[in-house]
N, C-alpha and C positions, 0 to 999 in steps of 0.2 A: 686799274687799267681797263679802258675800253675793248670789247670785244669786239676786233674787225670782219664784219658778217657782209657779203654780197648783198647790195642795198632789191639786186633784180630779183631776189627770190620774194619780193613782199608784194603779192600781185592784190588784182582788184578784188579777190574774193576770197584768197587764201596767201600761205607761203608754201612757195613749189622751186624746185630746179634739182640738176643732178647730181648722185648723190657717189662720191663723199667729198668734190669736187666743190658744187656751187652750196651744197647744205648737208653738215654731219652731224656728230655728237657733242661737239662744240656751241653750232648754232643751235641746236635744237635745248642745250643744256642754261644758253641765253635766254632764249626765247621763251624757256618753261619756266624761268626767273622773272622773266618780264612780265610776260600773261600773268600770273599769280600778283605782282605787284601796280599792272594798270586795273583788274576788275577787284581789285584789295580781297581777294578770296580765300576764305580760308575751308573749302572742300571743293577739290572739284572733279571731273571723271575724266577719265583714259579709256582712249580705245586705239587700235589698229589694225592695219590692214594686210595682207598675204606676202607684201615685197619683202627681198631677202633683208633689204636695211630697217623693216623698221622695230623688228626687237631691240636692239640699239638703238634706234632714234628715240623709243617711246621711253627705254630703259634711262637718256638723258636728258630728257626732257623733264621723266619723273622727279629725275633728280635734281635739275634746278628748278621745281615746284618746292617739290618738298623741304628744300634749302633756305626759301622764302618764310616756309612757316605752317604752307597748306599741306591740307589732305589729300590726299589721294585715292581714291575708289580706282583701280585697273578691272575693267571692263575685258581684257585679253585682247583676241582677235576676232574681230566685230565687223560690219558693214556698218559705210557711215551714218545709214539712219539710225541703227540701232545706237548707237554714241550718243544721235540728239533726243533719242525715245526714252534712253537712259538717266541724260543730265534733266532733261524736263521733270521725268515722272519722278525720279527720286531728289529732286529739288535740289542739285548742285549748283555753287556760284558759277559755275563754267563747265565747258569740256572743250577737250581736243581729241582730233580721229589722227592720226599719222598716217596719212595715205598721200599718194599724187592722183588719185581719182583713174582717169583713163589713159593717164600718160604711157608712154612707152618704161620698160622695166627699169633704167637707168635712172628712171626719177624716184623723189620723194617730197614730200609736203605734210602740211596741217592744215585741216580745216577745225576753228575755232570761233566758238558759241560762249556768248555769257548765260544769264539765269532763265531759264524757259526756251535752253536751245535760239535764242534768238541770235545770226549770226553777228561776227564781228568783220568788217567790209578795211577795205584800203581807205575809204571816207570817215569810219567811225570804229577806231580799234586798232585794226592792221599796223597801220601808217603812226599811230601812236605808241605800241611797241617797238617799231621800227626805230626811233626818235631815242627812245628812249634807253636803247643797247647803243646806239651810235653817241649819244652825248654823255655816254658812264652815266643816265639818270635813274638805274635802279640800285634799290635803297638796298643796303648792305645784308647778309643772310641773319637771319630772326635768329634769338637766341635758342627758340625750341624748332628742332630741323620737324616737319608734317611727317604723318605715318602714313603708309600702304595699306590699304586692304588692296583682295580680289573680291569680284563678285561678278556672275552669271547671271545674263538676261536674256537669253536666247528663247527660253522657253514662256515668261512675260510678253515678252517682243511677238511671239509667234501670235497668240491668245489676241492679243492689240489689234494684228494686222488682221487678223479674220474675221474681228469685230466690224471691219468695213463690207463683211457681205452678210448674205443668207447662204450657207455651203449646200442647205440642201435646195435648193433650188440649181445648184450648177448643172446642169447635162455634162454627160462624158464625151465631152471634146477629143478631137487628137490634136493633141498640143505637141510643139518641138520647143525643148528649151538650150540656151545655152549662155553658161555661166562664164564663158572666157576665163576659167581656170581662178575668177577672182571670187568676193564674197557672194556673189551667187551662189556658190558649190554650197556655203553655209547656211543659209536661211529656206531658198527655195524647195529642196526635199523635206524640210520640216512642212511647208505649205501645202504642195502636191500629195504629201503621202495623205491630206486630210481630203482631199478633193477628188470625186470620180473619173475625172480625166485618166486619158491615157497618155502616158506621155513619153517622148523618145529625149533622152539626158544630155547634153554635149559640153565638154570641158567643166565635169561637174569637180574633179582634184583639184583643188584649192593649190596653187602651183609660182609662186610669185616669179619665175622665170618665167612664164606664160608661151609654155610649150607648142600648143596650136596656133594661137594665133593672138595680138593685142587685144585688150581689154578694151574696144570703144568702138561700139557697133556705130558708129557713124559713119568710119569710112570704109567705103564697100568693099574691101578687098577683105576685111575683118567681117563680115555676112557671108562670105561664101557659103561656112559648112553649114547654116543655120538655114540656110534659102533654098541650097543643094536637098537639106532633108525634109526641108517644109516639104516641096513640090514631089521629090520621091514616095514621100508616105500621104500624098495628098491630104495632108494635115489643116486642121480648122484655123490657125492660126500659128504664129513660133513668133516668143518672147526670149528676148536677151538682155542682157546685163551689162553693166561698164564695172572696171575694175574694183571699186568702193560698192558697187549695187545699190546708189543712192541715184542711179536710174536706171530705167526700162525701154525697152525699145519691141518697136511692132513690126513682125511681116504676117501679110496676109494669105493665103493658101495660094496665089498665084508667083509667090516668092518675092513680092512688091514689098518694097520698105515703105512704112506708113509715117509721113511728117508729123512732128510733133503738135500743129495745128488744129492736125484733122482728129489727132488723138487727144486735146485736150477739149474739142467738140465734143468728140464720144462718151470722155469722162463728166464733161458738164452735162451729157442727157442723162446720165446714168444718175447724178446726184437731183438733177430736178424731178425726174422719175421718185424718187423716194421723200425728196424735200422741196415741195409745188414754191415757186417763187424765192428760191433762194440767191445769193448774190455769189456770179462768176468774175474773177480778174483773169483778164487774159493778154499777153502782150502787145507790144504795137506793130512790132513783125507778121504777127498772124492773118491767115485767112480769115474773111467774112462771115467763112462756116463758122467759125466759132459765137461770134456775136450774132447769127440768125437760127442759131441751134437753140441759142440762150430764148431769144425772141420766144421764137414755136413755143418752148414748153415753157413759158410765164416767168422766166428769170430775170434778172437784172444781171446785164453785162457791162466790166467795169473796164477801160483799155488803161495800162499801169509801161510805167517806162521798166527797161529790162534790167535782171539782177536781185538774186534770193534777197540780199536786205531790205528791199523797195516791197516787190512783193509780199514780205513777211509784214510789213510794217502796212504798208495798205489791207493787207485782208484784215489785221487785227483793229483796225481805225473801222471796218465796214461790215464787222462781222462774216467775211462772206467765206463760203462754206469749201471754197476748192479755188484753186489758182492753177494754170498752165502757160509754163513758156516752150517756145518751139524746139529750144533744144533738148529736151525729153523732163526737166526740172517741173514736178507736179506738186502742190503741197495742198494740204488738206490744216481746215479747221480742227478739226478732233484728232489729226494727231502734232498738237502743239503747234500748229500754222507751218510745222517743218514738211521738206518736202521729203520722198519716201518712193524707195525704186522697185515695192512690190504691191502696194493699195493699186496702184494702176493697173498691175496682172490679175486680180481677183476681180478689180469692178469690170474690167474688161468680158472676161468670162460670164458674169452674171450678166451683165447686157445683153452679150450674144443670147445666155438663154432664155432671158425675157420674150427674147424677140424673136428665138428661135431663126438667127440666122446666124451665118459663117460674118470672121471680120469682112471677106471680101464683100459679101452682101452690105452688111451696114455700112461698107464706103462706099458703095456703087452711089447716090445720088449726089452724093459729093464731089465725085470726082467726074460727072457730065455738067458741073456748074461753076465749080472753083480750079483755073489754072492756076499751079503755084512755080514760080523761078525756083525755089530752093534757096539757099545763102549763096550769092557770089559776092567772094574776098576778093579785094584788090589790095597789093602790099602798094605801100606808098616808101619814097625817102625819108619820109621823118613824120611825123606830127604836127609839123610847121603848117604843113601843105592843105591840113584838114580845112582849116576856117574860107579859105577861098576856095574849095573844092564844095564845099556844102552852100558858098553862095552864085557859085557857077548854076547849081541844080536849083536853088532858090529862083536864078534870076531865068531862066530857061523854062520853067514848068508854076510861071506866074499866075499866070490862067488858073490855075486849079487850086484846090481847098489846102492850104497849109500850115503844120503845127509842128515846135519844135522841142516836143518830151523829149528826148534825145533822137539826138540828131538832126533829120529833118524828114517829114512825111509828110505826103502828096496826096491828094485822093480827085478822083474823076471820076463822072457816072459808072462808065466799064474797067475804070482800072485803079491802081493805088498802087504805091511802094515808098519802102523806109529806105533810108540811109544812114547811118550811121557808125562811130568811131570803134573802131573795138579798146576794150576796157586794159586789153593785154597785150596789145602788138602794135605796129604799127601798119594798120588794114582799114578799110573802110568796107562795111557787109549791104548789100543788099538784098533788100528782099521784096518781090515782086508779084502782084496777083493782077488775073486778068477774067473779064465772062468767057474767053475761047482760049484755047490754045495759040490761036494763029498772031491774037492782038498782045499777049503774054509775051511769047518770043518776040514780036516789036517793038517793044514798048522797053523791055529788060536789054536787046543791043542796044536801042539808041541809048538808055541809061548807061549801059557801062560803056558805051565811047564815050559820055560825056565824062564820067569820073577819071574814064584813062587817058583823057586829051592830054 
């Protein structure tokens, strides 16, 4: 008998929704039957994450892997790079993290990887498990059920991530960090206690109720206590965490939150600084800084449509050494083209001390040259509405240079901006850069009266 599983929880880049509502031990007991039978695997690894549901999710999940016939390696309670650091280095057919990333505590998900952590997307994977719990097309439980081990990577994992700097070249910054009670609390003190920083701690208790505040420093209200102590301790910098710690986030000592444009600029000087002429991918959302950073220091800048699969799958076709998308997503060559929510706080630190400046220093020229809009969503009625909405903006900004990696992107001598669907909702994101502040804010109204005519 088919397992009837809410089709919305199988999104563009994982399976997410509330738990034990839209995803239980049910689905998750499907889903670990399925995975194990679309990548025909027979080892693969477990990890999870702080929320109260997911011992139970990963406990059923396990069990319809193992049901299948596969192994199982349980990694414990992990951050989800450590998961892909895990399934890469120790050569598993696969992994899954059981976490919902930065969602609010109510949820739960998986993000799932076949062999070299490479992920599995709603285009290639997802949508094919999905298929196949919906039409009873996974094949009946194997005559020998897989076994369990445990195994400990924390301190492997640690050793890896430090391998992306020189520690003794760090200066003793005053850093603020703050884990939002998620796998932050786990990884990060292992780092810092290596590093002469001084550093003030915040929501280091690993706490999947998430007692201070949500796990997803994006939206600002979730920065408060991070910006409130940056600016009190006049601190060099404060890095935070989303709930999985498969990413990072910047405030500068003036309590400024730093877009993920300007930071994957910083991170592309810091790798040409050590590797003259290496190759940067960087999105089609971003600032100019990023591809005139590449310029300055002899690199090759490559612009990549958005979405860790694309990403993963371009740097590995281009060799190229570091990728940054705006929404804080960095992934590195060396470590398995996955992407990684603490190499960004080491290289970060090393740069300042190169150069012997605070973040706010090393943004300063950036931000007298490159206005940025930020992402403005517009929710629409449906997805119908997209294809004439994107030819409205086609037919209205004719004039200027146009290409349609996703979505649709405009460029003009002083200004540029993308448009595009989102992957998960029904919204359409813009994003907008300008040479002033003054032509930025003109240029981004008259754009979103056009999307919301």
């Amino acid at each position: 008998m088919p397992v009837s599983l809410n089709p919305d929880i199988f999104k563009a880049y994982d399976v997410r929704g509330i738990y034990p509502d839209q995803i239980n031990e049910e689905a998750a007991r499907a889903i670990g039957r399925a995975f194990v039978a679309y990548l025909e695997a027979t080892r693969i690894a477990v990890g999870r994450d702080m929320r109260l549901s997911s011992p139970a999710i990963a406990a059923a999940f396990i069990d319809g892997a193992t049901s299948q016939g596969a192994d199982v390696v349980d990694y414990g309670m992990i951050a989800t790079d450590m998961l892909y650091f895990a399934a890469a280095r120790d050569q598993h057919d696969g992994g899954v993290q059981i976490t919902a990333s930065h969602n609010p505590k109510q949820y739960n998900g998986m993000k799932m990887v076949r062999r070299e952590a490479f992920p599995l997307s709603g285009e290639e994977g997802i949508s094919d498990i999905r298929e196949m719990i919906a039409a009873d097309g996974v094949p009946p439980p194997a005559a020998r059920r897989g076994e369990v081990t445990t195994k400990d990577t924390l301190a492997a994992y640690v050793d890896h991530v430090m391998g992306f700097i020189d520690p003794m070249v760090v200066k003793p910054f005053n850093v603020v960090l703050d884990a939002g009670s998620g796998m932050g609390g786990l990884v990060a003190p292992r780092l810092f206690d290596r590093l002469p920083c001084r550093t003030t701690r915040l929501c280091f208790e690993i706490d999947g109720r998430f007692p201070n505040h949500e796990a997803n420093p994006l939206i600002e209200e979730n920065r408060r206590h991070i910006v409130e102590a940056v600016v009190a301790q006049k601190a060099d910098i404060g890095i935070a965490w989303d709930g999985d710690a498969d990413r990072c986030f910047f405030i500068d000592g003036s309590g400024e939150f730093i877009s993920g444009d300007f930071v994957t600029a910083l991170l592309a000087e810091a790798f040409l600084l050590k590797h003259p002429g290496a190759t940067i991918i960087y999105d089609l959302r971003a600032s100019y800084a990023v591809r005139d950073v590449v310029a300055k220091y002899g690199g090759t800048s490559l612009m990549n449509r958005v979405g860790h699969a694309f990403f993963k799958r371009r740097m590995r076709e281009t060799n190229a050494i570091f990728g940054g998308e705006v929404t804080g997503h960095y992934y590195f060559r060396d470590n398995f083209y996955a992407d990684n929510g603490f190499i960004p706080a080491l290289l970060m630190l090393e740069l300042m001390s190169k150069k012997g400046q605070s973040l706010h220093q090393l943004l300063e020229p950036m931000r007298h040259r490159y206005f940025i809009s930020g992402e403005i969503n517009t929710k629409l009625a449906g997805m119908d509405a997209v294809p004439q909405k994107l030819d409205d903006i086609a037919a209205k900004y004719a004039d200027g240079h146009q290409y349609k990696l996703d979505g649709i992107s405009v460029e003009y001598p002083d200004w540029h901006f993308n448009v595009r669907p989102s992957n998960t909702e029904p919204l359409l994101r813009l994003n907008l850069e300008a040479t002033s502040r003054e032509k930025m804010e003109q240029m981004r109204d008259e754009v979103v009266k056009l999307i919301r005519a």
